[in-house]
SEGUDREN-804784 format. One record per residue (C-alpha): x, y, z; residue in one letter. Coordinates in nm, 2 decimals, always signed. Example, Ala and Ser with C-alpha at 12.3 -4.5 7.8 and 13.67 -1.06 7.14 Angstrom:
<x=+1.23 y=-0.45 z=+0.78 resn=a>
<x=+1.37 y=-0.11 z=+0.71 resn=s>
END
This chain:
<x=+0.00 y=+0.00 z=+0.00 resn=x>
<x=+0.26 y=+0.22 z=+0.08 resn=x>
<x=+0.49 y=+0.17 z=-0.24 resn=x>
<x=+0.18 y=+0.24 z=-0.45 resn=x>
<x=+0.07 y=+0.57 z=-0.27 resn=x>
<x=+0.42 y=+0.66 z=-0.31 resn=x>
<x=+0.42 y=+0.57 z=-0.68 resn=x>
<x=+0.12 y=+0.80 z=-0.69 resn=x>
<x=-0.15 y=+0.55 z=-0.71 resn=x>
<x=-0.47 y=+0.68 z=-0.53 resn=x>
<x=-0.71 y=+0.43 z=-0.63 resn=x>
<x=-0.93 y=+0.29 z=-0.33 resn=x>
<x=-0.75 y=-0.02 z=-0.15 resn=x>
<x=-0.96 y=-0.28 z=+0.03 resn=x>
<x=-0.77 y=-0.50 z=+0.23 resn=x>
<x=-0.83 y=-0.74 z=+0.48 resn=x>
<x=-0.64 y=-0.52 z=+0.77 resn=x>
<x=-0.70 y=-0.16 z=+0.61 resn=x>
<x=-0.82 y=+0.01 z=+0.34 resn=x>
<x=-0.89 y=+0.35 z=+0.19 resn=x>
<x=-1.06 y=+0.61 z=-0.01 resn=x>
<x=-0.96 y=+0.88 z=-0.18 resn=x>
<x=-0.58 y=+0.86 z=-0.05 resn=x>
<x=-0.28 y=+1.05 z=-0.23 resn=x>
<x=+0.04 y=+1.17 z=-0.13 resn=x>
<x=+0.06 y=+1.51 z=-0.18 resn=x>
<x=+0.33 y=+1.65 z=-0.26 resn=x>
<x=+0.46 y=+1.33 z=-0.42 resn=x>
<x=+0.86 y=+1.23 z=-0.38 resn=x>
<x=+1.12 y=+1.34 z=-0.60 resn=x>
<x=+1.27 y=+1.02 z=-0.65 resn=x>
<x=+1.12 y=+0.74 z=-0.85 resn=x>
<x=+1.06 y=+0.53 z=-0.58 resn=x>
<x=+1.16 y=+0.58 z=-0.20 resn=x>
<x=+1.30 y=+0.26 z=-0.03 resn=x>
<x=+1.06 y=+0.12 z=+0.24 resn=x>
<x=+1.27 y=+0.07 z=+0.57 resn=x>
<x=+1.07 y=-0.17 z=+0.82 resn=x>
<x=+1.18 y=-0.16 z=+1.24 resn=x>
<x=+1.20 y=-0.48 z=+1.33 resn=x>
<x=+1.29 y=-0.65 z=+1.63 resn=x>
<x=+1.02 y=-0.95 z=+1.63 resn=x>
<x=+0.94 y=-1.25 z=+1.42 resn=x>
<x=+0.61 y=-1.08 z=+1.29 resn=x>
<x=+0.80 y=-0.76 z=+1.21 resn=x>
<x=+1.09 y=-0.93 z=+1.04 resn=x>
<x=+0.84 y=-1.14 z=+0.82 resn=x>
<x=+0.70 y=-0.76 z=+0.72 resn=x>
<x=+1.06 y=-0.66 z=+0.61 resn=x>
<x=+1.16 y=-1.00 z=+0.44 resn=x>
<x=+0.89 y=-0.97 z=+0.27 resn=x>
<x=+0.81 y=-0.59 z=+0.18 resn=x>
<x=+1.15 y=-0.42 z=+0.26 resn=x>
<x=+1.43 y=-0.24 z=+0.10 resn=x>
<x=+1.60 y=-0.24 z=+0.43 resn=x>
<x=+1.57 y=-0.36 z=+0.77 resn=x>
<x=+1.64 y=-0.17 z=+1.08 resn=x>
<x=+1.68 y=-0.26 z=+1.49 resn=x>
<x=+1.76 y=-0.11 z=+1.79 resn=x>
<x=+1.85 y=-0.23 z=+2.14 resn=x>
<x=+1.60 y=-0.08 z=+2.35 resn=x>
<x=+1.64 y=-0.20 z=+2.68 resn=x>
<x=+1.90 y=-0.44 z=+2.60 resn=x>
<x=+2.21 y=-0.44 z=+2.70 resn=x>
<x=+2.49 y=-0.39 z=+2.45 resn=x>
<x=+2.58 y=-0.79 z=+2.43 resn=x>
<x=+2.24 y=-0.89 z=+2.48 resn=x>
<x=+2.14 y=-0.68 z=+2.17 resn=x>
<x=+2.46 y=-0.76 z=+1.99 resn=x>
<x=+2.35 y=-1.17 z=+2.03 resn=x>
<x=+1.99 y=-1.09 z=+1.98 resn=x>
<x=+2.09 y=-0.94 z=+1.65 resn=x>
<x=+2.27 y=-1.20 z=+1.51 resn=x>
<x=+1.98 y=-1.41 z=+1.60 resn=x>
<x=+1.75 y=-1.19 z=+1.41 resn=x>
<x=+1.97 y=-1.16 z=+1.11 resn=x>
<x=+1.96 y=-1.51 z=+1.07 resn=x>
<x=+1.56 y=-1.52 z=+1.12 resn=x>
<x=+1.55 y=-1.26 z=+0.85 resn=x>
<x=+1.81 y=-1.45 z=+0.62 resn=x>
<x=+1.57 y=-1.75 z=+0.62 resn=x>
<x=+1.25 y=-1.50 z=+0.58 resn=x>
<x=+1.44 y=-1.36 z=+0.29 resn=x>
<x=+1.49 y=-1.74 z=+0.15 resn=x>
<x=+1.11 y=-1.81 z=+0.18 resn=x>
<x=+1.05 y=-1.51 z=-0.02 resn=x>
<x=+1.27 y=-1.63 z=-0.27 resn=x>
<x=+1.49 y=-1.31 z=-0.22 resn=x>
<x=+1.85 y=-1.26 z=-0.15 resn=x>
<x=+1.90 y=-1.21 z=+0.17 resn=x>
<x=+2.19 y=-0.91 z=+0.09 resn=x>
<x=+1.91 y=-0.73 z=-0.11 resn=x>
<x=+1.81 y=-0.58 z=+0.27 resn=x>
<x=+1.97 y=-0.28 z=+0.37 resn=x>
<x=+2.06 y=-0.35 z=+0.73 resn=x>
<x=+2.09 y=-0.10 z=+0.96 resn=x>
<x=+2.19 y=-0.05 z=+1.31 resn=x>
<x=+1.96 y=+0.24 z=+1.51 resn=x>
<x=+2.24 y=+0.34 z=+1.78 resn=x>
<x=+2.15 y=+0.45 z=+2.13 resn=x>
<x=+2.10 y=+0.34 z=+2.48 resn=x>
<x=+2.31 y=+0.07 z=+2.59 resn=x>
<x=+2.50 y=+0.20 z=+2.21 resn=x>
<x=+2.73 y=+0.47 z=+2.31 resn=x>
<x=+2.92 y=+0.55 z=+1.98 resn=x>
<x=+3.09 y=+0.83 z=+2.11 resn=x>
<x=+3.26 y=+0.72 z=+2.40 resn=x>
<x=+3.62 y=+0.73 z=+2.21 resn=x>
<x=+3.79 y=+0.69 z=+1.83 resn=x>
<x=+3.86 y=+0.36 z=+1.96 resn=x>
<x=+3.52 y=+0.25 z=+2.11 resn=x>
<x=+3.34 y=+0.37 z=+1.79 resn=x>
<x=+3.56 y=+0.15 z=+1.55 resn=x>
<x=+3.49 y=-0.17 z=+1.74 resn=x>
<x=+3.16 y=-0.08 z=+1.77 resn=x>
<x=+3.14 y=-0.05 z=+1.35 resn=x>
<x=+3.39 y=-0.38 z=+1.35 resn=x>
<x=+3.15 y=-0.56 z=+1.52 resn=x>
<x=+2.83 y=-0.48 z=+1.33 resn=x>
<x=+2.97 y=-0.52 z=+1.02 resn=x>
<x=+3.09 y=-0.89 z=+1.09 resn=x>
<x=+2.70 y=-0.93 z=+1.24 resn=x>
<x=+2.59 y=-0.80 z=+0.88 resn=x>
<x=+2.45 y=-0.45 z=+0.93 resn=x>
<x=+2.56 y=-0.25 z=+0.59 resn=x>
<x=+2.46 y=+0.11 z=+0.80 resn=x>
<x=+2.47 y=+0.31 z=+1.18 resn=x>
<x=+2.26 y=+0.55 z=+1.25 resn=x>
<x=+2.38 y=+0.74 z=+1.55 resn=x>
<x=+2.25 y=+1.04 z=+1.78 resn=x>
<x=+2.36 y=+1.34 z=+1.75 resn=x>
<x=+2.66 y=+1.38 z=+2.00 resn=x>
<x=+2.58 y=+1.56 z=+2.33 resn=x>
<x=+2.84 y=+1.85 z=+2.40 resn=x>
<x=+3.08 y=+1.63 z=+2.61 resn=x>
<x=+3.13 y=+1.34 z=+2.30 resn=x>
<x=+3.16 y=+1.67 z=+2.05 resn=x>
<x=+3.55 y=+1.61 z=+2.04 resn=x>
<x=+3.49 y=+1.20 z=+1.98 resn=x>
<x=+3.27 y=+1.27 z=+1.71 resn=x>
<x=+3.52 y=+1.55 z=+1.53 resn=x>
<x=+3.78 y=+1.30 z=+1.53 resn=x>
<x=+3.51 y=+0.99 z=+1.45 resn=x>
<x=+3.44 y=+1.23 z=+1.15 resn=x>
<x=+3.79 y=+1.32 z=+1.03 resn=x>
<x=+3.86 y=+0.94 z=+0.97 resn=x>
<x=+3.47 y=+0.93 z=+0.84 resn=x>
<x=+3.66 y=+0.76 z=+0.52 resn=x>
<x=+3.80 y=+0.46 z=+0.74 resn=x>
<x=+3.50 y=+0.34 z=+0.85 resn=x>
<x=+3.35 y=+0.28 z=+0.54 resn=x>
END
């Protein structure tokens, strides 16, 4: 539903969870499709995203750092196997890390290269960090001199 009223489709949608009359996106996007990104953390979520995503994207909420960090390879192999059912490749997902709470990126240089070292061997192509408070300002200068070491 989304991709179409993107695509500027307003015809009326009857579904068998939602529908709608009448619905258009006004002012419509610039590009010629935008990628849908689906939050997932559960096995209903990543079903949605295997199935209807461009990208995938979790967070730690609560979690500890190492309790998300397992829980994430966990759900990347859920979502590989989701992918498979779909008959998609599971690297045709975006996956992308959310960064905060128990996720300090800006901690130090050092502390925010293991922290991309670590997702990137989990499988996450992207990190999405806060914006630094005043007292990680000088971490994330330096994280963004180097910005090109990262990638």
């Amino acid at each position: 539903m989304v991709d179409r009223l993107l695509a500027g489709d307003a015809s009326d949608h009857e579904g068998r969870h939602y529908r709608f009359h009448d619905a258009a996106t006004t002012p419509g996007p610039v590009q010629a499709r935008i990628p849908i990104i689906v939050a997932a953390n559960g096995p209903k979520a990543l079903a949605v995203a295997a199935r209807h995503g461009d990208g995938w994207v979790t967070f730690p909420g609560a979690a500890s750092e190492e309790e998300f960090a397992a829980a994430s390879i966990e759900r990347g192999r859920v979502l590989d196997r989701l992918c498979q059912e779909q008959n998609r490749a599971p690297d045709s997902l975006r996956r992308i890390l959310l960064a905060y709470g128990a996720i300090s990126p800006w901690s130090s240089v050092d502390g925010f290269s293991r922290l991309v070292d670590r997702y990137r061997e989990i499988g996450f192509d992207e990190i999405v960090c806060y914006a630094p408070k005043p007292d990680e300002q000088a971490v994330f200068e330096k994280v963004v001199g180097r910005l090109a070491d990262y990638r």
